[in-house]
C-alpha positions in Angstrom: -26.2 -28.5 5.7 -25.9 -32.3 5.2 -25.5 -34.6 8.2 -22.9 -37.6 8.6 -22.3 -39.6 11.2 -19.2 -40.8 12.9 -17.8 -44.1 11.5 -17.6 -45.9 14.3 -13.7 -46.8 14.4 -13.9 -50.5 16.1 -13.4 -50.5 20.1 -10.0 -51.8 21.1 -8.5 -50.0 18.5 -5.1 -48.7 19.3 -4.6 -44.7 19.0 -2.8 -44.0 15.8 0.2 -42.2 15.7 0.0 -38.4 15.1 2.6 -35.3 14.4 1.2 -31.8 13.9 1.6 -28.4 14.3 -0.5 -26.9 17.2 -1.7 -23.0 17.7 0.9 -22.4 20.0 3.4 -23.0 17.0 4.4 -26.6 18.4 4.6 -30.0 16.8 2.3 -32.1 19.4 2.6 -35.8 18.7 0.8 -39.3 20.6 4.1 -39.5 22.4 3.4 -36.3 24.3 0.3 -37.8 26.0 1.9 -40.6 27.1 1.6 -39.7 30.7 -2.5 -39.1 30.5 -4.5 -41.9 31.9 -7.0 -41.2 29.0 -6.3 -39.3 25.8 -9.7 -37.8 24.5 -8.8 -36.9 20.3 -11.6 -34.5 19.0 -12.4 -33.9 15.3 -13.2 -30.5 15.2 -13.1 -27.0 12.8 -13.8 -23.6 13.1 -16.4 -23.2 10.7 -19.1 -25.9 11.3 -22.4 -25.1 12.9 -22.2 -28.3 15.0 -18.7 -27.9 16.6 -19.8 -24.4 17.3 -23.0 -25.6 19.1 -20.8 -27.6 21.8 -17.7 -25.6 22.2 -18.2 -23.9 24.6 -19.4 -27.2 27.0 -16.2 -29.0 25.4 -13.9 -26.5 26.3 -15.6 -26.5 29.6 -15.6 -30.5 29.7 -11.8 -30.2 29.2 -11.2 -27.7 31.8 -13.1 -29.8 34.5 -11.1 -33.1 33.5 -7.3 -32.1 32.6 -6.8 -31.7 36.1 -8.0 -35.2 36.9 -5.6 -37.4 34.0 -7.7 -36.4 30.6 -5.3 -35.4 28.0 -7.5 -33.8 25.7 -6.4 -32.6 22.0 -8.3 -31.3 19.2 -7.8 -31.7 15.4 -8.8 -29.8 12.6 -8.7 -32.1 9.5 -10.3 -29.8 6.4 -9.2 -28.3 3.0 -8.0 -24.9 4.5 -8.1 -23.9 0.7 -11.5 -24.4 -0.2 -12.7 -23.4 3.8 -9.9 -20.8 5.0 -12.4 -20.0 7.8 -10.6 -23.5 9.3 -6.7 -22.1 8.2 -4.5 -22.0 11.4 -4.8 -18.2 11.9 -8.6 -18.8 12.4 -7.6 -21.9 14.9 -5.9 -19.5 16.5 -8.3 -17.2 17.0 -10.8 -19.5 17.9 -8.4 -20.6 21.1 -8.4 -17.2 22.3 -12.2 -16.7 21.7 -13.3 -19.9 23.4 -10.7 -20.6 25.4 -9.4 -23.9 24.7 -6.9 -25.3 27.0 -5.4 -27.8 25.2 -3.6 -28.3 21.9 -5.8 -27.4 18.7 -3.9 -29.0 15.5 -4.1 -28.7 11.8 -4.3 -32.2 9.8 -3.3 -30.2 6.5 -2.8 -33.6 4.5 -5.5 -35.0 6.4 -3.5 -38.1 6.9 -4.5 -38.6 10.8 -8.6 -38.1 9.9 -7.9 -40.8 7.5 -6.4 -42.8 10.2 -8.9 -42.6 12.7 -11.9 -43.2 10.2 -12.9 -39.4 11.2 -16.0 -38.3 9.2 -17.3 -35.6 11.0 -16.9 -32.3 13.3 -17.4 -32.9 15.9 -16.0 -36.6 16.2 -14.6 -37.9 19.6 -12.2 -40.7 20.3 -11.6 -41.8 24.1 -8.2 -43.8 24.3 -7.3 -45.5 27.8 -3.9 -45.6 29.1 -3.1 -48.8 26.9 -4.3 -46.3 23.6 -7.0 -48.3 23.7 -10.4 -47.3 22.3 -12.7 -47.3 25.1 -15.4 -44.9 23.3 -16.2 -43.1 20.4 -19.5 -41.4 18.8 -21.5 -38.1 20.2 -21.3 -35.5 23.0 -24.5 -35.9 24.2 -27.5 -36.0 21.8 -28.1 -32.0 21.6 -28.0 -30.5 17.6 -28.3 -27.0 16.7 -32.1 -26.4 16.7 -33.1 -29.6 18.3 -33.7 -27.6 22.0 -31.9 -30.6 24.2 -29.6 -28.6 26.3 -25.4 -29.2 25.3 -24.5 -31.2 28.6 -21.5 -33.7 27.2 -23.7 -36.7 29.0 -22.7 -39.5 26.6 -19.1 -38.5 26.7 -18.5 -38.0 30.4 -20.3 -40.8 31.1 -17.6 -42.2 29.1 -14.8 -40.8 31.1 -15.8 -40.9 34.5 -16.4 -44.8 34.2 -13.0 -45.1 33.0 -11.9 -42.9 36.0 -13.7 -45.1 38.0 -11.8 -48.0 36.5 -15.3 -49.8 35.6 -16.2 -50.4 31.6 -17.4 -48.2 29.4 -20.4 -49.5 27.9 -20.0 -50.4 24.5 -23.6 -49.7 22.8 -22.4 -45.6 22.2 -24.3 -43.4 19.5 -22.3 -42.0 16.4 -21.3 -38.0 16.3 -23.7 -36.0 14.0 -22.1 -33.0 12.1 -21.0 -31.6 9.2 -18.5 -33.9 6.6 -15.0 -33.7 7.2 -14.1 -31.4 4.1 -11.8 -33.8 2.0 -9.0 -32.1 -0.4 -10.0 -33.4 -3.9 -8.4 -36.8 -4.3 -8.5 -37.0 -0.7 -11.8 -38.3 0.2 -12.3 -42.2 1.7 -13.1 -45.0 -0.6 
C-alpha cells in the first residue's frame, strides 16, 4: 500500500464549485451549504485502509459538530471501474454501516478531486463562511498500525478555533492515505 500525501491546496483558497449525486439519490451542490458557517469537504472511498481506520471518529466528528454550524460532506473521487468496491451501491452501504450523517457523493469524472488538488483518502478541506480555506491536511496523526489512538485532534483543533472566531494556525500537516485512483487519462500532470 503506497502512501501520498495531501497536496496542500494554498490557504485562502476559495471552495470550488461542485454538483453530484449523493446516496440519498440527490444532486448536492456548494450552493446547498451556503447557510453553514464552515463547510468541512472530505476526500474519502470505501475501499481504502486509511479512510477505514478513521471513520468511524469522522462520522462521530460530524455528528458532534452539524449541530453547532459544520456542514460536513464527503466525496468519493475513484475509478469505480477498476475499484467497484467504491461504486455508489457500496457508498451506500457504507452510510448505513457507519452511519454517516451527511451527504456521501460520487465524483465519477473526477472533475471536483481535480479541483481541489485532492490526492488522497482521506483528504480534508475546512472552508469558512466566505468559502475560504482555513485548513486542510490530516485528522490527527494516527495510521493503521502506527498505535496513536484516532482522536481528530489536528482537525478539530481546526474547527473549534474557527467556532471560536480566532485563526487557525497555518503550519497544518498533509493527510496520509492511499492515491486517489485516477481513470486512465485522468491522472494530474
Amino acid at each position: 500500500m503506497a502512501l501520498t500525501p495531501s497536496n496542500m491546496l494554498p490557504l485562502g483558497t476559495k471552495a470550488p464549485a461542485f454538483s453530484l449525486p449523493s446516496t440519498n439519490h440527490e444532486t448536492v451542490s456548494l450552493a446547498d451549504f451556503n447557510n453553514a458557517e464552515l463547510l468541512l469537504v472530505a476526500f474519502i472511498c470505501n475501499h481504502c485502509p486509511f479512510v477505514k481506520h478513521i471513520r468511524s471518529e469522522f462520522s462521530a466528528m460530524a455528528n458532534e459538530y452539524l449541530p453547532k454550524g459544520v456542514a460536513v460532506v464527503a466525496i468519493s473521487s475513484n475509478d469505480v471501474v477498476a475499484y467497484p468496491d467504491d461504486n455508489m451501491e457500496n457508498m451506500i452501504r457504507v452510510v448505513a454501516e457507519v452511519g454517516y450523517h451527511f451527504p456521501y457523493l460520487l465524483d465519477e469524472s473526477q472533475e471536483v478531486a481535480r479541483a481541489y488538488d485532492a490526492a488522497c483518502t482521506p483528504d480534508f478541506y475546512l472552508f469558512d463562511r466566505d468559502r475560504a480555506l482555513i485548513y486542510r491536511g490530516q485528522m490527527d496523526k494516527s495510521r493503521p498500525g502506527n498505535d496513536i489512538p484516532v482522536s481528530g485532534v489536528d482537525l478539530r483543533a481546526a474547527i473549534d478555533a474557527a467556532l471560536a472566531g480566532n485563526a487557525v494556525p497555518e503550519e497544518q500537516s498533509p493527510s496520509v492515505g492511499c492515491n486517489i485512483k485516477w481513470k486512465p487519462g485522468n491522472e494530474p500532470g
